[in-house]
N, CA, C and O atoms as a MOPAC input file, in Angstrom:
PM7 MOZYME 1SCF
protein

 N      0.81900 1    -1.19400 1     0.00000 1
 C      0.00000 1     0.00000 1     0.00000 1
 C      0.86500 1     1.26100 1     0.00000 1
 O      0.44000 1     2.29300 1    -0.52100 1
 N      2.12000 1     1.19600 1     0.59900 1
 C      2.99300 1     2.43900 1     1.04300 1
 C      3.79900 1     2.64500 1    -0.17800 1
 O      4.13900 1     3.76100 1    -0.57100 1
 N      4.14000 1     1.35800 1    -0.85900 1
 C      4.60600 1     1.82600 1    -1.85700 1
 C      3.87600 1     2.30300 1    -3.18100 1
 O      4.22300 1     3.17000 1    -3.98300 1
 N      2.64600 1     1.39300 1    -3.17100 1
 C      1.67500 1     1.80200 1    -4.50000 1
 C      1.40400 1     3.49700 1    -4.62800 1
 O      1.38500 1     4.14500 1    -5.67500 1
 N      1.16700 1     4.08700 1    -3.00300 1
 C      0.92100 1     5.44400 1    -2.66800 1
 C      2.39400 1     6.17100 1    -3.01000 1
 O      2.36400 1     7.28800 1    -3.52500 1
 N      3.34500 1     5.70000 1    -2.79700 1
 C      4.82600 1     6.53300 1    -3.19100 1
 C      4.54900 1     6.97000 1    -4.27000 1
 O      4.39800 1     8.16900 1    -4.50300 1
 N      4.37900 1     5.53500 1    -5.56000 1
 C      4.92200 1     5.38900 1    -6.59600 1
 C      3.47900 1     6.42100 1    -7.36600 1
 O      3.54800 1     7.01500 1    -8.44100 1
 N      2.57400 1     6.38500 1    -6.66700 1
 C      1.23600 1     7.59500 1    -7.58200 1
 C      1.81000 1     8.43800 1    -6.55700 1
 O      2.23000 1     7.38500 1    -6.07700 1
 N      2.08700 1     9.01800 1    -6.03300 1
 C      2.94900 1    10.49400 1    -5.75900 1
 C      4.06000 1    11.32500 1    -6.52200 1
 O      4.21300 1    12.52000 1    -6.77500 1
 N      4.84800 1    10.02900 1    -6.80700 1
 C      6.26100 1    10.33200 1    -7.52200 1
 C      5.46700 1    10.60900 1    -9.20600 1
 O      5.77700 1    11.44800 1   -10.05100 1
 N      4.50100 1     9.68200 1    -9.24600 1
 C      4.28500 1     9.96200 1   -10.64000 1
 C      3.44100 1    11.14600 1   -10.67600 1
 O      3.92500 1    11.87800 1   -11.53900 1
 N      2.56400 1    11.61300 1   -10.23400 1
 C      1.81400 1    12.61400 1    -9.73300 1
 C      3.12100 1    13.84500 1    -9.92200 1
 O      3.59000 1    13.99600 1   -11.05000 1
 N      3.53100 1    14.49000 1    -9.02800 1
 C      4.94300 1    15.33000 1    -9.36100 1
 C      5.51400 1    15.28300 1   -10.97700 1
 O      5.25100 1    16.11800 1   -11.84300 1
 N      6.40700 1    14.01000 1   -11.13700 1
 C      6.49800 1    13.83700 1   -12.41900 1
 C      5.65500 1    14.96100 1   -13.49200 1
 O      6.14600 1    15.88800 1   -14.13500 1
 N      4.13200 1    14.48100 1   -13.41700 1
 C      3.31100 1    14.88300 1   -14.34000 1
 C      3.52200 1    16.34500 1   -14.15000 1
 O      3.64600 1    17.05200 1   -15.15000 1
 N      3.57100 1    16.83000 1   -13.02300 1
 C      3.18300 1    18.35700 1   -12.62400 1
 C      4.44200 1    18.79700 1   -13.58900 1
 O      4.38400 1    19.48600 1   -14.60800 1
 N      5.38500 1    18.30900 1   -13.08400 1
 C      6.92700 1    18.92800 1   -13.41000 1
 C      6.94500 1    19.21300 1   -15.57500 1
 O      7.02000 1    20.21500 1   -16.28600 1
 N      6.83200 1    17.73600 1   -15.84700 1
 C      6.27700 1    17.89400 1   -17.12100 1
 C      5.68000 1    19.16200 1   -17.44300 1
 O      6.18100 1    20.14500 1   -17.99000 1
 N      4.32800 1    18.93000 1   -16.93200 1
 C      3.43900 1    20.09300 1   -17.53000 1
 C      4.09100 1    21.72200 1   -17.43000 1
 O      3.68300 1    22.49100 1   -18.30000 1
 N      4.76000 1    22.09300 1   -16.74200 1
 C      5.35400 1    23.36300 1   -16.18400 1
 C      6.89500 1    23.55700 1   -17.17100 1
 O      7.60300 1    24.55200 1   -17.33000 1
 N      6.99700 1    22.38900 1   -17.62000 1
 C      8.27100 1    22.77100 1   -18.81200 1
 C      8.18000 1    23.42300 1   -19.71000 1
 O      7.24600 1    22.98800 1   -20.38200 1
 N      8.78800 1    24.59700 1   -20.34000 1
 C      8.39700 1    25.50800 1   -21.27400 1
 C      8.23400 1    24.83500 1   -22.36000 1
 O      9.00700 1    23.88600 1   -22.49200 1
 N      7.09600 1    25.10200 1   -23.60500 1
 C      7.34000 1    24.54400 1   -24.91800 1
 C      8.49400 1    24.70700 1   -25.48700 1
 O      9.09800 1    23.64600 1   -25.64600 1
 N      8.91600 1    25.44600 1   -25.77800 1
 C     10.39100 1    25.56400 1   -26.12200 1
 C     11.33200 1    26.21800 1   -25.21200 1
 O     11.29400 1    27.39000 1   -24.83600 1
 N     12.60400 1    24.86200 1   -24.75600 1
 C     13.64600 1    25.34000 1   -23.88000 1
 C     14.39700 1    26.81000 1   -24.25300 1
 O     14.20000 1    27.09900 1   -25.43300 1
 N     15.17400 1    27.76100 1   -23.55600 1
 C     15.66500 1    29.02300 1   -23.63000 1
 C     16.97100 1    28.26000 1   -24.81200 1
 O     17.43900 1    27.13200 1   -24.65600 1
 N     17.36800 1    29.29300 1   -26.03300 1
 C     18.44700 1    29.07500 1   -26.45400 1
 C     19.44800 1    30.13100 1   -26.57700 1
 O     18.94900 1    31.09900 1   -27.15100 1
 N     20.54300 1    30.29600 1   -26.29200 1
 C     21.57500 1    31.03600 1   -26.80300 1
 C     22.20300 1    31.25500 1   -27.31500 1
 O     23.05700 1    30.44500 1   -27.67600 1
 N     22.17900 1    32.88500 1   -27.79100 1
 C     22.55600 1    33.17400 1   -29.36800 1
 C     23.42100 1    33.86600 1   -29.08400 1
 O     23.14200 1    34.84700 1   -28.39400 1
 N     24.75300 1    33.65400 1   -29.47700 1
 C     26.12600 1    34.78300 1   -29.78900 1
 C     26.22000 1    35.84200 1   -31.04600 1
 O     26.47400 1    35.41200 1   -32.17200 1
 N     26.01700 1    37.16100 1   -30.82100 1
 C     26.37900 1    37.66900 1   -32.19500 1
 C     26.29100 1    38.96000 1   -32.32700 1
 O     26.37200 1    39.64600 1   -31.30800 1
 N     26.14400 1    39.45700 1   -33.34900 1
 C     25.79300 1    40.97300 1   -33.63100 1
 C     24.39500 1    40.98300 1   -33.93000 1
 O     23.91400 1    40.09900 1   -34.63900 1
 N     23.33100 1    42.40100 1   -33.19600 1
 C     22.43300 1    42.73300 1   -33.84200 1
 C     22.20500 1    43.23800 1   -35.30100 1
 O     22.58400 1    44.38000 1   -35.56100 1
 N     21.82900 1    42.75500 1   -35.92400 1
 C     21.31800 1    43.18600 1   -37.52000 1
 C     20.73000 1    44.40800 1   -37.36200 1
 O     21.34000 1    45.45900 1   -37.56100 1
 N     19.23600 1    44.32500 1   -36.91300 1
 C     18.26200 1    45.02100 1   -36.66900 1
 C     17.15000 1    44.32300 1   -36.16200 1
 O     17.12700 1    43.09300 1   -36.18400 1
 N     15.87900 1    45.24600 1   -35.53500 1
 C     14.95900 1    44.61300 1   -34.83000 1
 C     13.29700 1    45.34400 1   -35.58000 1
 O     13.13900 1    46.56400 1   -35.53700 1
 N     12.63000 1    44.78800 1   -35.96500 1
 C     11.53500 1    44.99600 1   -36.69900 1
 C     10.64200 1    44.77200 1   -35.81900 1
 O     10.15600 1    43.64900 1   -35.95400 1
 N     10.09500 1    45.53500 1   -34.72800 1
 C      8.73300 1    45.21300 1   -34.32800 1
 C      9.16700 1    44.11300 1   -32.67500 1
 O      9.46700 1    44.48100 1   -31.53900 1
 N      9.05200 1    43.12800 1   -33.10100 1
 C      8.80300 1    42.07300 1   -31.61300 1
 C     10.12700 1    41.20900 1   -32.40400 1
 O     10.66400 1    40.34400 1   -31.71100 1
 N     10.52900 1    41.36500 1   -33.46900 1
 C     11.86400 1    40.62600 1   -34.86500 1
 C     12.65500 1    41.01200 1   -34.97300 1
 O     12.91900 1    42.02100 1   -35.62600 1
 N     13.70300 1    39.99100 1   -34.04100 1
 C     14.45600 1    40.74800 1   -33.91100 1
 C     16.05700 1    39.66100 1   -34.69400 1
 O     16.34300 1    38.58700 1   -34.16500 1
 N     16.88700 1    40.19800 1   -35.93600 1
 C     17.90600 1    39.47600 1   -36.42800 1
 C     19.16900 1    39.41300 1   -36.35700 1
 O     19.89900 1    40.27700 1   -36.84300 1
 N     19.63800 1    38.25200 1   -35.66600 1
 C     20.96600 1    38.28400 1   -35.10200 1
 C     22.03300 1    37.74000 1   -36.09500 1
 O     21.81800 1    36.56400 1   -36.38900 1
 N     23.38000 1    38.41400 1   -36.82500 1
 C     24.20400 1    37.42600 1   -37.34700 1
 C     25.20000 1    37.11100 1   -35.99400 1
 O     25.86800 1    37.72100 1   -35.16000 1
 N     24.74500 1    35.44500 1   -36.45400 1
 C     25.76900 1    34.91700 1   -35.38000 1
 C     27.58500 1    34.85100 1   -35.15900 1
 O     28.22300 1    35.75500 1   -35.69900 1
 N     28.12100 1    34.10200 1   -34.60800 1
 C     29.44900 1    34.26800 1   -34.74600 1
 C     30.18000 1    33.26800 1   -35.42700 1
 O     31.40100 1    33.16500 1   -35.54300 1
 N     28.90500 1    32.24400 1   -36.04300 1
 C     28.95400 1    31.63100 1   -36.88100 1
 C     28.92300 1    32.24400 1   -38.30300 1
 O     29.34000 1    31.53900 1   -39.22200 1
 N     28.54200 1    33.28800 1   -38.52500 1
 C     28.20000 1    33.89100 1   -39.86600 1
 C     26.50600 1    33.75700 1   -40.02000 1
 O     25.74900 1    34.50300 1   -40.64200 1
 N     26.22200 1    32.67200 1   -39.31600 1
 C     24.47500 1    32.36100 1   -40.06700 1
 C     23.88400 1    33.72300 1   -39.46600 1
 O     24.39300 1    34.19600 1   -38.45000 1
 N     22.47000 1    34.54400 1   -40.30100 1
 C     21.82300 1    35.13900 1   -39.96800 1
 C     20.60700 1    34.32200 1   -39.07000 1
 O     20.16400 1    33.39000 1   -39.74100 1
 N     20.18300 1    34.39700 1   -38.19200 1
 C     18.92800 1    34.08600 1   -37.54600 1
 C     17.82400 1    35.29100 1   -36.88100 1
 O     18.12200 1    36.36000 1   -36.34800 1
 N     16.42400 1    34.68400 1   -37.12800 1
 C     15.55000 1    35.50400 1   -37.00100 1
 C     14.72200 1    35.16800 1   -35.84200 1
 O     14.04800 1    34.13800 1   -35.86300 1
 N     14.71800 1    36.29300 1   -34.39600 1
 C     14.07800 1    35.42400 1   -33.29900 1
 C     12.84200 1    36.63100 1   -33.15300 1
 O     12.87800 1    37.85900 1   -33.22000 1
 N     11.64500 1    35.55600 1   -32.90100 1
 C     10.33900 1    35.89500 1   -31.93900 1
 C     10.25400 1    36.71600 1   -30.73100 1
 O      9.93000 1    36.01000 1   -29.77600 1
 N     10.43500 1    38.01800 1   -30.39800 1
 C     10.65700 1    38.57900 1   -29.10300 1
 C      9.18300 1    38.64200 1   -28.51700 1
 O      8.12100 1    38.82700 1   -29.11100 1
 N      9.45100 1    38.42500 1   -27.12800 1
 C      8.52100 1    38.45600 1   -26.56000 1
 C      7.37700 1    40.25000 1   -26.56600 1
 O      7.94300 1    41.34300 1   -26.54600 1
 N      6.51700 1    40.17300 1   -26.58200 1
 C      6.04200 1    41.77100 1   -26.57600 1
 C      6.83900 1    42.38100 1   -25.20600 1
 O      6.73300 1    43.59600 1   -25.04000 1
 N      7.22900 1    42.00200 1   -24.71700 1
 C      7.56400 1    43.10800 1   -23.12100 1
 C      9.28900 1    42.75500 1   -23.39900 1
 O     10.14000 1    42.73400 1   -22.51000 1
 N      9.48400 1    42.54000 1   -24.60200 1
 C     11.50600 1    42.05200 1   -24.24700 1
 C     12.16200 1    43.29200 1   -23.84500 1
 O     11.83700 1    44.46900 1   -23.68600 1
 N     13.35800 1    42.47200 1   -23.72700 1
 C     14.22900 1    44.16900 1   -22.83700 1
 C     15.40600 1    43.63200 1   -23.25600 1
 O     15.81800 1    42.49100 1   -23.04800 1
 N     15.90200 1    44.47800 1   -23.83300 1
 C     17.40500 1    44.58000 1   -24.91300 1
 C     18.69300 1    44.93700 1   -24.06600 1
 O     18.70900 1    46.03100 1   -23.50000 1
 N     19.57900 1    44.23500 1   -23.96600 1
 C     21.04300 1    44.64700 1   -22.87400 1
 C     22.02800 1    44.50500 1   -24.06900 1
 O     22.32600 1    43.39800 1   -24.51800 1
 N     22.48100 1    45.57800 1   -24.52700 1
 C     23.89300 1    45.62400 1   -25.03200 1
 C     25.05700 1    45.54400 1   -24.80400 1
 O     25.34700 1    45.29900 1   -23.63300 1
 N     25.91800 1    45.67100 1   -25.56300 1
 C     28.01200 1    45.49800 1   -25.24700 1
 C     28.30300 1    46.48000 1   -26.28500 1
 O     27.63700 1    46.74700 1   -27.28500 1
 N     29.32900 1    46.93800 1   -25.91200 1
 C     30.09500 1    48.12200 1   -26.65900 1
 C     31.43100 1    47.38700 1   -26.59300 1
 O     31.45300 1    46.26100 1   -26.09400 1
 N     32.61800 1    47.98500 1   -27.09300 1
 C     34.07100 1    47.53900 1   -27.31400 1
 C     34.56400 1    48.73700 1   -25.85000 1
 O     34.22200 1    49.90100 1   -25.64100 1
 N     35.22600 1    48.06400 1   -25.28500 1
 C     36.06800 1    49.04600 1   -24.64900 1
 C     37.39400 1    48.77000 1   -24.31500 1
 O     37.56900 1    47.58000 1   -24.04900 1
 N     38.55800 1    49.59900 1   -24.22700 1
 C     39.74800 1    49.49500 1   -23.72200 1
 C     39.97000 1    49.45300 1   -22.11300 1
 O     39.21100 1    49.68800 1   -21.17400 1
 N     41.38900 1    49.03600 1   -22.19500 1
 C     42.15600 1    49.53100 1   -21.00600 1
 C     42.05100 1    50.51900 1   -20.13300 1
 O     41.99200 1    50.42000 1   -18.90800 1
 N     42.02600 1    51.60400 1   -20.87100 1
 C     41.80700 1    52.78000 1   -20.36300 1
 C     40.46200 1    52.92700 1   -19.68100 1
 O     40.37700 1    53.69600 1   -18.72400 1
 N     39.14700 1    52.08500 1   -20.20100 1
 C     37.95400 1    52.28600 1   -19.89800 1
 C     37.93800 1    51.55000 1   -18.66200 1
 O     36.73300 1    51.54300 1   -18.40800 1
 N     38.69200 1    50.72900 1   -17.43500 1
 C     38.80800 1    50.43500 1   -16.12900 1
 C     39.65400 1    51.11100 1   -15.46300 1
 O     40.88300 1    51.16000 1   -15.41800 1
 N     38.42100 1    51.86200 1   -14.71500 1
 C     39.17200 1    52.55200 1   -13.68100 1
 C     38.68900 1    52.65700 1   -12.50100 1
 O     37.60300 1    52.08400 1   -12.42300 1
 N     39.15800 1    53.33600 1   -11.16100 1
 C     38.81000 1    53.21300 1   -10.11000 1
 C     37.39700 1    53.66900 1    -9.89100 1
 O     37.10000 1    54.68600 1   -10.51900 1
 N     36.60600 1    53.22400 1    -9.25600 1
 C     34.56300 1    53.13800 1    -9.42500 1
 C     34.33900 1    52.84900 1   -10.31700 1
 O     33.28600 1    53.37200 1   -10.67900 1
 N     34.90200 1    52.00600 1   -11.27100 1
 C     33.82600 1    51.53600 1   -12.08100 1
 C     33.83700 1    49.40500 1   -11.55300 1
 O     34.74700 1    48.74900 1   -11.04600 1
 N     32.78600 1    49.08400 1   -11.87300 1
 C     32.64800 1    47.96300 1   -11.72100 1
 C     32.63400 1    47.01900 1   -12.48800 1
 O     31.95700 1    47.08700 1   -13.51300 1
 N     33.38600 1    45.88900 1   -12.18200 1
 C     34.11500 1    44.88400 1   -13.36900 1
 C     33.78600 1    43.63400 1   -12.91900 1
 O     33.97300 1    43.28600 1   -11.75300 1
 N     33.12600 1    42.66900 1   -14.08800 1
 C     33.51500 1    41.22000 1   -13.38700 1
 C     33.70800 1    40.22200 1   -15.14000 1
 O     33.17800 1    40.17200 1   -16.25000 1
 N     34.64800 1    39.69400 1   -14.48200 1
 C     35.72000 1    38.63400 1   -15.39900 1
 C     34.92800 1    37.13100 1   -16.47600 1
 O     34.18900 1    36.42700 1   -15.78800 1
 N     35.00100 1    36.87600 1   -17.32800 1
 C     35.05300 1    35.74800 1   -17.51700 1
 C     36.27900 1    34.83700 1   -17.86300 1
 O     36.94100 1    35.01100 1   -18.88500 1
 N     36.49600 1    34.01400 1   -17.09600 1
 C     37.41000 1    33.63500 1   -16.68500 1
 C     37.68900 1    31.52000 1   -17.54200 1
 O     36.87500 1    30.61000 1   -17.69900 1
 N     38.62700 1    31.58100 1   -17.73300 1
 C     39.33000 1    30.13500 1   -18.00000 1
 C     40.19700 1    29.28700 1   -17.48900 1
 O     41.33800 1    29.67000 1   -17.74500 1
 N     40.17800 1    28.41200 1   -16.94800 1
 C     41.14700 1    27.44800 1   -16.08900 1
 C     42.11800 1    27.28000 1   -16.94000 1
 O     41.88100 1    27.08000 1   -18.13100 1
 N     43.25300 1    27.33100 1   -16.48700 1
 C     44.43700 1    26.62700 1   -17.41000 1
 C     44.95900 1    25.13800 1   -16.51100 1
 O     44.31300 1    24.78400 1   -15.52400 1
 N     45.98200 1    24.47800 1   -16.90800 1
 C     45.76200 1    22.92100 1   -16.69900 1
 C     46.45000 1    23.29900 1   -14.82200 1
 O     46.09600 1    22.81300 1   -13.74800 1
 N     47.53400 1    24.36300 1   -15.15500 1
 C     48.04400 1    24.68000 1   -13.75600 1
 C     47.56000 1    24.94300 1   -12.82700 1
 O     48.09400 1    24.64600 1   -11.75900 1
 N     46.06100 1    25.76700 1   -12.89100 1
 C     45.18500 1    26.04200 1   -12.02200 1
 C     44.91200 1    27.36200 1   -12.21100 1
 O     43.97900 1    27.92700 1   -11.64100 1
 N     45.67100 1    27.90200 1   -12.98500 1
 C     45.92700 1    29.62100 1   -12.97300 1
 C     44.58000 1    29.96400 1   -13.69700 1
 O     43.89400 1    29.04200 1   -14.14000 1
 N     44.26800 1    30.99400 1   -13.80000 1
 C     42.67100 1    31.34800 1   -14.63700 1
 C     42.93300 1    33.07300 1   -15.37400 1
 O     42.93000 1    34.10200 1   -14.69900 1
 N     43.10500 1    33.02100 1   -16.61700 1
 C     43.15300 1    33.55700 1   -17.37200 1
 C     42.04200 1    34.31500 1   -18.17000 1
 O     41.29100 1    33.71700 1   -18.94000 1
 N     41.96900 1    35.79200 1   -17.92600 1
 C     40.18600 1    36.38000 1   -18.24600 1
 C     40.11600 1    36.51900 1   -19.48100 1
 O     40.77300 1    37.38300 1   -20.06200 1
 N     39.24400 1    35.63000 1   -20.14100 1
 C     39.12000 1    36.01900 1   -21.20600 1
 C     38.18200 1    37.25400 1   -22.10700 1
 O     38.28000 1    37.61900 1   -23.27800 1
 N     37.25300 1    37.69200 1   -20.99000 1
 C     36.57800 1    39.31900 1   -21.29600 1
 C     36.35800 1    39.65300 1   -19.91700 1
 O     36.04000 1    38.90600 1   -18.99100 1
 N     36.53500 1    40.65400 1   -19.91900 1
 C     36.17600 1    41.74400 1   -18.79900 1
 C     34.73400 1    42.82500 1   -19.11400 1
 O     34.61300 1    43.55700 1   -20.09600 1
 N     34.11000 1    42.72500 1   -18.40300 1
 C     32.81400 1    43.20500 1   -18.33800 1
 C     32.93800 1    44.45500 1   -17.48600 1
 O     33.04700 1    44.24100 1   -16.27900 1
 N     32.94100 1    45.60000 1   -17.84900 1
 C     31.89800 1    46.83400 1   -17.39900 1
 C     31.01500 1    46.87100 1   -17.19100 1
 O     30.34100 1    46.60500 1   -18.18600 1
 N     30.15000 1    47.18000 1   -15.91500 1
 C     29.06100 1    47.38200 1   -15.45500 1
 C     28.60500 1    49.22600 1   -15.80800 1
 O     29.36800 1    50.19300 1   -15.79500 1
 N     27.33500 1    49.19900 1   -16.05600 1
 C     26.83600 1    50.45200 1   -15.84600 1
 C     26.68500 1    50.60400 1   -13.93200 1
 O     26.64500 1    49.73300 1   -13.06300 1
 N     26.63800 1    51.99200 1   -13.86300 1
 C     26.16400 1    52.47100 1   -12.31100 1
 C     25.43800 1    51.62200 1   -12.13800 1
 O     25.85900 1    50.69500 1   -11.44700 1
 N     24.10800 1    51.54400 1   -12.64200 1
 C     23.00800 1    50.74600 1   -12.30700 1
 C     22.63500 1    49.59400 1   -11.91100 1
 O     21.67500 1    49.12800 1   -11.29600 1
 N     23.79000 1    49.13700 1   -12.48600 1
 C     23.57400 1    47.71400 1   -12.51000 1
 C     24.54900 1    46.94100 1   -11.39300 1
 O     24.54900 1    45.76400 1   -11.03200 1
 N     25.13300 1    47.73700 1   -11.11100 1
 C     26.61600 1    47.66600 1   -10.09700 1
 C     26.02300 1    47.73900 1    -8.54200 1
 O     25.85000 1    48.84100 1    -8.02000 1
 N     25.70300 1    46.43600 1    -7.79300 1
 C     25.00700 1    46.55100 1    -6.62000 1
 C     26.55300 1    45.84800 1    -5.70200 1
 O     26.91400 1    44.67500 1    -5.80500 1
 N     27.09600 1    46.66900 1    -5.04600 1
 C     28.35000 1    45.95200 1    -4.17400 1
 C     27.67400 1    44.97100 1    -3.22300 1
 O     26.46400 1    44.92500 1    -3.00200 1
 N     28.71500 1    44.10700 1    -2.63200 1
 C     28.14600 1    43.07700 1    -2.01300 1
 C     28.45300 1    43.31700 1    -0.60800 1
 O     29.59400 1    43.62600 1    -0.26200 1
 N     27.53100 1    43.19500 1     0.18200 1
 C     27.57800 1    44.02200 1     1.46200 1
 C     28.76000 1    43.48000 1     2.17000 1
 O     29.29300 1    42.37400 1     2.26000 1
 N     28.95800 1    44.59300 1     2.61200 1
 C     30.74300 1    44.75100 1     3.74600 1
 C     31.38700 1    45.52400 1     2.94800 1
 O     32.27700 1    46.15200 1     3.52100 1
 N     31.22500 1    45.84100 1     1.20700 1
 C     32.16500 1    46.46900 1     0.36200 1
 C     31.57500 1    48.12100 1     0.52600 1
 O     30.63000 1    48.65600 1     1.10600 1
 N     32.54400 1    48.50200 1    -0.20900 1
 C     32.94000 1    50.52900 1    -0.73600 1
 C     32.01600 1    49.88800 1    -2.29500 1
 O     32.17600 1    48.78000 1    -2.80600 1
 N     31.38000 1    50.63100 1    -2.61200 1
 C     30.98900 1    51.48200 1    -3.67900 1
 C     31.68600 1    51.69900 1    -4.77600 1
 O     31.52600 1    51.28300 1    -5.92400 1
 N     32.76100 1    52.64200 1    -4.13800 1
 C     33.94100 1    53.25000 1    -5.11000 1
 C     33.59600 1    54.30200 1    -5.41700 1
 O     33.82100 1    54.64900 1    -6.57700 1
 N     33.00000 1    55.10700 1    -4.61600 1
 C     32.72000 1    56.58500 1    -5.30100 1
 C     33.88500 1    57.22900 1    -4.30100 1
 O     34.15200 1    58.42900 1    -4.35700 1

């Protein structure tokens, strides 16, 4: 009985979990914006292929610009993407600028103003 009741529980969940999976999983696209037509928006990738994605009506667009050396400096906020090498050492392979805004320090820290 204890197990017949597990096993319609576990499957019960199961089903829920199922049902709550998006129709289509999130995918990620590397590239340059083309342009955006409406809710259409066309990315060439870093593959070369052009692709054409479905934006949601409420999407919200986050860009990248090129920046130098010169563009890190003291208050501004930076975080790394980073690569293991076999030694252990980790080597950044882009450095990210934060806008003000987006730059929330993690409590115990300075700001940097």
């Amino acid at each position: 009985m204890i197990r017949t009741l597990a096993a319609l529980l576990i499957a019960a969940v199961s089903a829920v979990a199922v049902a709550q999976a998006p129709a289509n999983p999130p995918v990620r696209i590397r590239g340059t914006v083309e342009k955006i037509e409406g809710t259409n928006l066309t990315v060439k990738t870093n593959s070369g292929q052009s692709v054409t994605i479905k934006l949601a009506d409420n999407y919200t667009v986050i860009g990248i610009a090129k920046a130098g050396l010169a563009d890190v400096a003291s208050g501004k906020f930076i975080g790394t993407t980073t690569l293991g090498e076999r030694d252990g050492a980790l080597v950044a392979l882009e450095v990210h600028i934060f806008p003000r805004p987006c730059a929330v320090p993690a409590k115990g820290t300075t700001t940097g103003t």
